[in-house]
N, C-alpha and C positions, 0 to 999 in steps of 0.2 A: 675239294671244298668248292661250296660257289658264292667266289664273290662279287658278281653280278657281272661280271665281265668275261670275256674267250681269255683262259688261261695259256700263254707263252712258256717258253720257254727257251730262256735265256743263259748266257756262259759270258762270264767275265773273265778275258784272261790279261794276267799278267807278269810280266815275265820280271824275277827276282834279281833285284840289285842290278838292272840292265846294264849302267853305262861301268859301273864295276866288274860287272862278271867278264863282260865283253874283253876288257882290261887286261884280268888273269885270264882271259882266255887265249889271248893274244900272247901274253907273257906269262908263259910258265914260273917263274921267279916270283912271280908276286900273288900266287895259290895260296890262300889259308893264313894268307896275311893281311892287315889293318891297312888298307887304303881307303884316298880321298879323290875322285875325279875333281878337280877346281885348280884353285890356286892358292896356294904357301903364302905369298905375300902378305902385307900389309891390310890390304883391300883387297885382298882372293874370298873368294865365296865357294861354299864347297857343295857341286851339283851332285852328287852321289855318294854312298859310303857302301862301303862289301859288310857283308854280317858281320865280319871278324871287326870291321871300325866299330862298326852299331853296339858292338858290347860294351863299350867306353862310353856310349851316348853319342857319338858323334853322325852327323845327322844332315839331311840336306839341305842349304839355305843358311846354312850356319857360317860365321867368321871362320877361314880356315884359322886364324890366330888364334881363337876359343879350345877348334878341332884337336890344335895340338897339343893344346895344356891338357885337354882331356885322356888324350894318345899321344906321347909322347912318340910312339915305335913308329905313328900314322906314316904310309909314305906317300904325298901328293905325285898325280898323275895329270899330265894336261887332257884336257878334254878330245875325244877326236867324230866331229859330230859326223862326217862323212861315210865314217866307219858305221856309227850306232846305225845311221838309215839305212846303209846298204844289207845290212843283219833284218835289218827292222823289215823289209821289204820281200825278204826271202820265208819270214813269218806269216808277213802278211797275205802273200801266195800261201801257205797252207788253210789259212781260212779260209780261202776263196772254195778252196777244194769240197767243204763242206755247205757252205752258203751265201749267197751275195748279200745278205742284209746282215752287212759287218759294218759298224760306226768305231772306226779308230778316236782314240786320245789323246793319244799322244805315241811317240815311237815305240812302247813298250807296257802297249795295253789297249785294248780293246774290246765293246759287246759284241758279243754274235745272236743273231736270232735265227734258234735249230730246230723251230715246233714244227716245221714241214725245210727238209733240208736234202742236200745232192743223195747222200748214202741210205735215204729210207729208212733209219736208224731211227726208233721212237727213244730211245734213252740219251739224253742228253748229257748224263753221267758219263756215260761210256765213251761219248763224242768227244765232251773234257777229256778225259785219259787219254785216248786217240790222239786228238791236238798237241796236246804237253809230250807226249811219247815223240810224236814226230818234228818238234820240234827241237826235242833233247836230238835226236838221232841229224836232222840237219844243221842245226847249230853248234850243236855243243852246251846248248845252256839250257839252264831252268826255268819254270813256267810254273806259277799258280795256276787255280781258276776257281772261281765260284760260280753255281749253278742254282738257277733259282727261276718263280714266275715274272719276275717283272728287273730291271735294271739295279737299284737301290739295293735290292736284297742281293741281288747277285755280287754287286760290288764289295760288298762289305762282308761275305760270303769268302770272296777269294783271299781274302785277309787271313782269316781265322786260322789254316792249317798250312804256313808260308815259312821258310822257303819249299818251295819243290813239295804241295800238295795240293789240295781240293777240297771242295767243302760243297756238298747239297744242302739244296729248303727245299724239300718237294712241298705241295702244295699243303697238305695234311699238317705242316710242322711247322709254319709260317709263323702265327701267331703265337706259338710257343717258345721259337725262337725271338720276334722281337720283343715278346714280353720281356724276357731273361737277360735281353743285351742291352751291357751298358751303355747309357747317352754318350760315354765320348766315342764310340765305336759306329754312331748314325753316322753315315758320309753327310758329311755337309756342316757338322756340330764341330764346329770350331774351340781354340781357347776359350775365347768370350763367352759363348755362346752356351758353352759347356758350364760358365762361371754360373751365367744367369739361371740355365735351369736349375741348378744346384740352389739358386737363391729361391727356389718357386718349391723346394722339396722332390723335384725330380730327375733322380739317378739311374734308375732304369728305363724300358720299355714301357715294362707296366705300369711305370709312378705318369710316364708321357699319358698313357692309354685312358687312365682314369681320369685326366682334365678336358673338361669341355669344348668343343669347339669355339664355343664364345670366348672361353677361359684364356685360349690359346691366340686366340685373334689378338684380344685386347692386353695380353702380357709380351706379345713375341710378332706383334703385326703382320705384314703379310705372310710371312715363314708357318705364322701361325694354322693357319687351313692345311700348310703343305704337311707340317709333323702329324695335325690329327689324321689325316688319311695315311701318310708314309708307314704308321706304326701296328695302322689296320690292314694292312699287305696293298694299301690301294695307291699304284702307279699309271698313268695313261702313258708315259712317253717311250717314244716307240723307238727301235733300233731305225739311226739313220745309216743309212750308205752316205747319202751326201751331206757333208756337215757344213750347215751353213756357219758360215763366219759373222761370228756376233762384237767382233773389235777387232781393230789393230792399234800396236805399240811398239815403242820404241822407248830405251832406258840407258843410262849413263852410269858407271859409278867411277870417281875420282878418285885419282892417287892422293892428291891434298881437299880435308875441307877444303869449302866456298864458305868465304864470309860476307858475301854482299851480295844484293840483288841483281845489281850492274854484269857481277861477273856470273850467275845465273842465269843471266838471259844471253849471254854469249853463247854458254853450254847449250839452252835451248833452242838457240838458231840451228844448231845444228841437228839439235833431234829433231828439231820440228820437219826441217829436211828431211831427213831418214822415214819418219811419218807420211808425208808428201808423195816419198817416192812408195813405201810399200801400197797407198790407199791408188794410185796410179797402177800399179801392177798388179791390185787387184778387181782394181776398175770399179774403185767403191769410191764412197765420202757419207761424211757422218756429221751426227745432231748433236750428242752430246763429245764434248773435249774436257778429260779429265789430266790434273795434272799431279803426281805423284814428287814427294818429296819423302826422303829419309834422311835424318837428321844422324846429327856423329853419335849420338846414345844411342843411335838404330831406332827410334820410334820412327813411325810410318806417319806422314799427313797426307792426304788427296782431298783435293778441291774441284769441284765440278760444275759444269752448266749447260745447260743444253737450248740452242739455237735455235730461230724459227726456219732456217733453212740446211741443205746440207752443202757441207764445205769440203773440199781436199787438199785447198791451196796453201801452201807453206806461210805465206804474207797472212790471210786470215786466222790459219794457225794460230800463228805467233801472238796477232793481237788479242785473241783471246785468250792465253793463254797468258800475256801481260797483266790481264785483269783480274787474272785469279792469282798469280802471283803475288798480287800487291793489295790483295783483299787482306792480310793480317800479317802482319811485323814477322820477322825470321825469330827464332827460339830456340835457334842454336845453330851452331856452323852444318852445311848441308854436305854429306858424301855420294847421294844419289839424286837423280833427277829422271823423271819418268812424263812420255804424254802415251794418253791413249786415244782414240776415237770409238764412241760405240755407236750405237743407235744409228746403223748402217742401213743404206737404202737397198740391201740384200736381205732384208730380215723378212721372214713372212711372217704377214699380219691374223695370220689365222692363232689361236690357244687352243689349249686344252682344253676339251669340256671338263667341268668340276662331276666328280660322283655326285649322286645322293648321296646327303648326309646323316643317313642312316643304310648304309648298305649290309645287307643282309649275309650272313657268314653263316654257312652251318656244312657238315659231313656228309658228300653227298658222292664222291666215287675218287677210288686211290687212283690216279696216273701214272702212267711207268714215265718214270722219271728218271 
């Protein structure tokens, strides 16, 4: 197909139930049973679940205290982060082996860009299988991956046929595909997000595809331009090697509610520390300072602003983050408290150029794919 742009070819991989499998993989004893990486407690948050939890619902980010009503059998595991990166790092040497324009995600996933790649291999397919095979054989564990022209599709691609498969979009199939798939399966369509288009009549691909660029502007603001191109296969963002860092944070959550602001900004001196010291070891400082609250019913509040200069220092921290504090009354006792910094004087100030927005799509030579 040409849609006005040099077609890529991209691999998403992502390695299934990482900090789970890693787990049973370490401990034979706990194969093919309902575990939680997090914590049991009170205030335990549960960072991973093995498929065998996932059938009960239980899920990451969740109250371990929820996890267990739901699993009774569930059995928590402490986290062991030392371990995930060392595994995580012996993966990421196999990409390397195929091509240097690998942009990690995080420990147990990343894009690869294989349209000109080490093995001369024009199928990117194959290259997937390759990857996942070799990383079964050094690991021990499993691996997705989606394959596709551009990032978005690939990601959402390595979803589809999980655990322990694959999933192509050659070019030819693009637009068939995201006609067919459902809005809550776009990366990036969140709960809400999900709600709203459902308010607007659109559940699919296609129901996206059929509202106008205008439509979409003025219903869904800036997001808007991104879905009308995302669903016509049009991506510009390109596999980085080197990920620029667009924030740092720092996050608390308490054994007991906080019921006052007094003892809130205690808690905060000391993240704002911990802030201080990451934005110093990264040899950054930043414009906006956002402050993240979750309240004991788990609702989420953040408050933000953004400064005429950039800052790193704990003291300035703090007092800015006093004044968003005390921008609107407490609404309930607080169990988390969260700062960030973004708008880092690491960001390149270059964008994307926008397509035309009418880019031309028609059948014009199958790719081996």
């Amino acid at each position: 197909m040409d849609f006005g742009f040099p077609i890529k070819k991209i691999i998403h991989v992502d390695m299934d139930a990482f900090y789970a499998s890693v787990e049973q993989l370490d401990n034979p004893d706990l194969k093919g049973k309902p575990i939680a990486v997090g914590g049991s407690s009170k205030r335990g948050v549960v960072s991973a679940a093995s498929y065998e939890a996932r059938k009960f619902g239980v899920r990451s980010a969740m109250s371990g205290v929820l996890a267990r009503k739901l699993c009774p059998e569930l059995i928590f595991v402490r986290p062991r982060f030392d371990r995930y990166s060392e595994i995580s790092k012996k993966i990421r040497k196999i990409f390397f082996e195929y091509t240097d324009l690998v942009e990690p995600l995080s420990l147990d996933e990343a894009y690869l860009d294989v349209t000109e790649n080490k093995k001369g291999n024009p199928s990117a397919t194959l290259i997937a299988a390759d990857i996942r095979k070799k990383i079964k054989e050094k690991t021990g564990l499993n691996a997705s991956a989606g394959i596709s022209i551009n990032k978005f599709i690939a990601k959402v691609a390595s979803d589809i046929n999980k655990p322990n498969g694959q999933k192509t979009v050659p070019p030819e199939e693009v637009i068939a595909f995201l006609e067919t798939l459902d809005i809550k399966k776009f990366y990036g369509v969140g709960k809400v997000m999900k709600e709203k288009m459902y308010l607007h009549g659109i559940f699919t691909g296609k129901d996206l595809k059929e509202k106008s660029l205008e439509y979409l502007e003025e219903h869904f603001g800036k997001s808007g331009a991104y879905y009308y191109y995302i669903v016509r296969g049009i991506q510009h963002s390109k596999v980085k090697p080197f990920h620029t860092r667009k924030s740092l944070a720092a996050e608390r959550t308490f054994n007991e509610n906080i019921t006052s602001e007094i003892f809130m900004m205690e808690r905060l001196e000391d993240i704002a520390s911990e802030v201080e010291r990451r934005l110093k070891k990264s040899k950054v400082a930043g414009k906006t300072i956002t402050l993240k609250i979750k309240y004991s019913d788990f609702t989420l509040q953040t408050r933000s602003k953004t400064l005429p200069l950039y800052i790193a220092s704990k003291e300035l921290i703090l007092e800015n983050v006093k004044d968003l504090l005390f921008q609107s009354p407490m609404k309930d006792s607080v169990r988390l408290l969260g700062i960030s910094m973004s708008n880092l004087n690491n960001e390149e100030s270059k964008k994307e150029s926008k397509p035309p927005p009418e880019a031309h799509i028609e059948v014009q030579l199958k790719l081996e794919f």
